[in-house]
ROKOL-499857 format. One record per residue (C-alpha): x, y negated, z. Coordinates in pm, whole numbers, plus 50000, padded with zeros to 5 digits. Layout:
N
XYZ
...
***
This chain:
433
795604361839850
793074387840022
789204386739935
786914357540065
785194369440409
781904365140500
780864337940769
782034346441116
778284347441185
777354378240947
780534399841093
778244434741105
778884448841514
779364484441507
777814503941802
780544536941892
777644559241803
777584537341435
781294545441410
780964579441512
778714587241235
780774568640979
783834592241075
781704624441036
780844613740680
784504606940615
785534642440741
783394655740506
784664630540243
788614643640319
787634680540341
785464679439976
781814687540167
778644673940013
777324647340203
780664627940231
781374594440218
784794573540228
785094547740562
784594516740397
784224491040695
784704453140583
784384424940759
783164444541096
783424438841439
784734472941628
786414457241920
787154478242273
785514513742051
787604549442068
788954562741727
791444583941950
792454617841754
790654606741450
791464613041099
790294578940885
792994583440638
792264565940348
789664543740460
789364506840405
789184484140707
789994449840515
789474418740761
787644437041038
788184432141468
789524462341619
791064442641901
791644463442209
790224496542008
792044529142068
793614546041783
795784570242004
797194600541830
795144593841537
795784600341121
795584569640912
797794574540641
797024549640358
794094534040589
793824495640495
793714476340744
794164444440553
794164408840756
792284429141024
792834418841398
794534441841591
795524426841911
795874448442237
794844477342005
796744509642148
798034528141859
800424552242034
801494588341846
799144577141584
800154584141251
799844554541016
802164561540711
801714540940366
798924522840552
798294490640447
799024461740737
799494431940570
798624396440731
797594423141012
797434405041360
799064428641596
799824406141884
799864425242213
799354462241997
800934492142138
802664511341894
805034534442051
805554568341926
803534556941564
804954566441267
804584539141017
807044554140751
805834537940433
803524513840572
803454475940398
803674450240731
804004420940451
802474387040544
798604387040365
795934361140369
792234358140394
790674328240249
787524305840383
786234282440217
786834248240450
784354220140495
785364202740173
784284236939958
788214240939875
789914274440007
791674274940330
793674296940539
791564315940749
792384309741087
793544339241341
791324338741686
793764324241963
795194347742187
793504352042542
795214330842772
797574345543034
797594379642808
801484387742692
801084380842298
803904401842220
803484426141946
804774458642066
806924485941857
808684502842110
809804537642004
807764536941715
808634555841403
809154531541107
811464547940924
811644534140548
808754506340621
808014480240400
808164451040630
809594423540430
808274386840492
806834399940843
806424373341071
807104396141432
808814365641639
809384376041967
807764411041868
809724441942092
811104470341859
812974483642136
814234521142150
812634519441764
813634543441509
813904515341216
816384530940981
815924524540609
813244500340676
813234467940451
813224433340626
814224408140458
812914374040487
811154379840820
810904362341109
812304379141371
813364351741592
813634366041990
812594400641857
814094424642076
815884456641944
817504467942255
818214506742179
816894505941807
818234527541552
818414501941263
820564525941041
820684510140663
817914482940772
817754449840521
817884422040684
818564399840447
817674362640451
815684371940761
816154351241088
817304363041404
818174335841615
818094348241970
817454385441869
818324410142142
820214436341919
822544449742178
823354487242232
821374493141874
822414512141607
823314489841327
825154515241058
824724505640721
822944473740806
822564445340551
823264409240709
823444386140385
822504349840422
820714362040780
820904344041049
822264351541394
822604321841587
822564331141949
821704366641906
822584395642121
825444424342012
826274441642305
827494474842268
826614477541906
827044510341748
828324499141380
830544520541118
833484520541277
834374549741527
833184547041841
836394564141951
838824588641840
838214604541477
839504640441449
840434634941093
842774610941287
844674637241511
847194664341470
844694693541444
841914700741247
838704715541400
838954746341311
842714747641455
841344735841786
838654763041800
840404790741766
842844781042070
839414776442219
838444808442123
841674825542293
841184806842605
837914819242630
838694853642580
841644851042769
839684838143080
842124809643009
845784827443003
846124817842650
845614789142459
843804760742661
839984743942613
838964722042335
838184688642444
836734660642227
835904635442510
836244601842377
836044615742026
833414598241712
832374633041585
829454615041345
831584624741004
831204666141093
828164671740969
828724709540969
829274706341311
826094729141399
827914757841232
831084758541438
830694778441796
831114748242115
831054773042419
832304754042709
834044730942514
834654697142699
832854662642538
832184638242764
831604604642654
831144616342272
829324602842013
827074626341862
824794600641672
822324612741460
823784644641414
821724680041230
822614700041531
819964723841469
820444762041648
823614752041726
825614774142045
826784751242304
826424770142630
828034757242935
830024732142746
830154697142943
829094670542785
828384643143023
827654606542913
827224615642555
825324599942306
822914620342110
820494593542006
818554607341691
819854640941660
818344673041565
818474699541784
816134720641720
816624755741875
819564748741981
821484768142276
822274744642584
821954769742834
824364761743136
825374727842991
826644697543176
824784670443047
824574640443324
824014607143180
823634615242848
821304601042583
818934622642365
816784590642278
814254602242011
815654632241961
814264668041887
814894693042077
812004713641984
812394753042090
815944747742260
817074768542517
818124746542834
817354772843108
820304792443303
822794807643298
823204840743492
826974853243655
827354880143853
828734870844202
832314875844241
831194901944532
828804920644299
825834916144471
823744890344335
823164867744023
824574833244057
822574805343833
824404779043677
821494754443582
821544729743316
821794694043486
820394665443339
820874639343614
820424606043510
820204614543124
817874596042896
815424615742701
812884589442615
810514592442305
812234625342279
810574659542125
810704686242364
807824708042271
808644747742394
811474732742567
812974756242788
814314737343107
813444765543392
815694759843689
816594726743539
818064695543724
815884665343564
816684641143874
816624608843793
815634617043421
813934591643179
811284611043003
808984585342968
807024586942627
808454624142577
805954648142402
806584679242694
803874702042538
804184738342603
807544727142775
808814754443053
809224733143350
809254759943628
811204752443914
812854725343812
813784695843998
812364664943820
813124643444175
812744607344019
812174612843719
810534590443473
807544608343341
805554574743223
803754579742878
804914616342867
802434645142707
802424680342984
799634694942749
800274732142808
803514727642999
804374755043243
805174737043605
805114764843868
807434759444109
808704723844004
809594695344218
808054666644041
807454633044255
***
């Protein structure tokens, strides 16, 4: 049970200018200045105000109205925001670990790209006392009518979360990374998880009656006593390969890389080209260390892979999935990659550009450019990307942080660029409609 709020009548509004001032004191407060003060806002009304880019962490919101506030790209790590009312708040890219949500009303919040790792989501209460002078529930407003009352996680961060008990019916976690995160007993009726990693989640004793799950991640995942009833599993990604294991076949990886390598430096008289289409390659985790030149993968699962600096130059790897890997640095200059999907992955500092041959004649430089047709690279990190001379039609970047990204002359015909940050990204020459 929370504290005992004051009446609705005495809820203190708070002018931007008010808040404003409140946030310098707590700058001061976080950086050790004289003068400082810790944000300690109870009980106040700050509905529609900006808090976009601020750093509140540690402050204490308990029971206030931040309904339709903006807390975009903020820091709030181990804010309370007990029992306060959230709803249409836009809390994209803000940071919120170990912060303190419980019996938060987030109906109709945007929280994609947050990172809530840490942060308690746990039913709370705030009592009133009701007309008999005995304590009562406090009642949540009603939603505005017509407005979609839909609590919104997509591609948010919320790795290791505390969210057991939550009551998120109907809520969309879609394209969420929700691995480790603990959710038992919650209501999660109609929640939809379409794309979520929910690697090692607990969902135990929770209910998911008409859940959309399908094409989610569910390693690891903890089902006792839950209840499915009508829920989606399409195209599940579970323990079991998704295909052929190598540990299953006749050759070992390294065996297969060296007749790689003499077909490569044969120019293909000798030995032939490794190909692991088809293949579950999730159990090499070394895999980063071994050289994939133009190897052949299409149709792999790369899953969550530590790919980091890895060499894979005009391999083709077309309608792979990469979802949650790390490849940052890596080399994927030349690469084949149509259809393939990097879904919150980092790619931060890789090397997509071209590839430059000398024409057969001598007398030019022929490109062979990285194409991305089709692929999906949404909620993805490509800051310093290089993609110059890049095919992006048709891409899905929406959501992707493209800061400081080199976009010149590519082709990003069709491509989905909704949500995406171009901060500092270089664009001369690009086709981007």
């Amino acid at each position: 049970m929370g504290p005992l709020p004051p009446p609705a009548d005495d809820f203190t509004r708070y002018s931007q200018r008010d808040l404003d001032k409140i946030i310098a004191k707590h700058d001061s407060y976080l950086k050790g200045r004289r003068g400082g003060a810790r944000a300690v806002i109870k009980f106040g009304d700050l509905s529609d105000l900006s808090l976009v880019g601020k750093d509140l962490s540690q402050a204490d919101f308990t029971g206030s109205n931040f309904s339709r506030c903006n807390f975009s790209g903020g820091k709030f790590s181990g804010t309370c925001f007990f029992s306060c009312d959230l709803r249409q708040a836009d809390l994209t890219n803000a940071i919120l670990s170990r912060a303190d949500f419980r019996g938060a009303h987030l109906a109709g919040a945007n929280l994609s790209g947050a990172n809530l790792d840490a942060a308690d989501l746990r039913e709370g209460k705030i009592m009133e006392r009701g007309e008999s002078g005995m304590l009562v529930n406090k009642a949540l407003p009603s939603f505005p009518k017509g407005k979609a009352a839909n609590t919104i996680f997509t591609g948010a961060k919320l790795t290791d979360t505390n969210m057991n008990s939550i009551k998120a019916m109907s809520a969309d976690f879609s394209d969420a990374d929700l691995s480790g995160v603990l959710l038992s007993q919650a209501n999660l009726s109609g929640a939809n998880f379409d794309g979520a990693n929910l690697t090692k989640v607990d969902f135990t004793g929770s209910d998911l009656t008409r859940a959309n799950l399908s094409n989610s991640i569910m390693s690891g995942v903890i089902l006792r006593n839950a209840e499915l009833q009508e829920a989606q599993l399409d195209n599940v990604v579970k323990d079991e390969a998704m295909g052929k294991r190598l540990s299953e076949g006749p050759k070992t990886l390294s065996e297969l890389l060296e007749i790689h390598r003499k077909w490569i430096a044969s120019a293909g008289k000798q030995g032939h080209q490794m190909d692991l289409s088809g293949f579950d390659l999730r159990d090499i985790h070394d895999l980063a260390h071994y050289p994939m030149t133009a190897m052949r993968a299409v149709k792999a699962t790369f899953l969550g892979l530590y790919l980091d600096r890895a060499n894979i130059q005009s391999a083709t790897l077309d309608y792979s999935d990469f979802r949650d890997c790390r490849l940052i640095k890596a080399d994927l200059r030349g690469s084949s990659l149509k259809g393939v999907n990097f879904g919150r992955s980092d790619l931060t500092g890789a090397n997509l550009g071209p590839l430059k041959f000398d024409t057969p004649e001598g007398h030019g430089v022929r490109l062979q450019r990285v194409n991305l047709s089709g692929s999906s690279m949404k909620f993805c990190n490509l800051r310093e990307v290089d993609l110059r001379d890049s095919i992006l039609m048709g891409v899905d970047l929406s959501n992707a942080v493209l800061t400081g990204c080199d976009l010149r002359r590519a082709d990003l015909t069709g491509a989905n660029l909704t949500g995406s940050n171009l901060d500092d990204a270089l664009t001369e020459g690009a086709i981007i409609r």
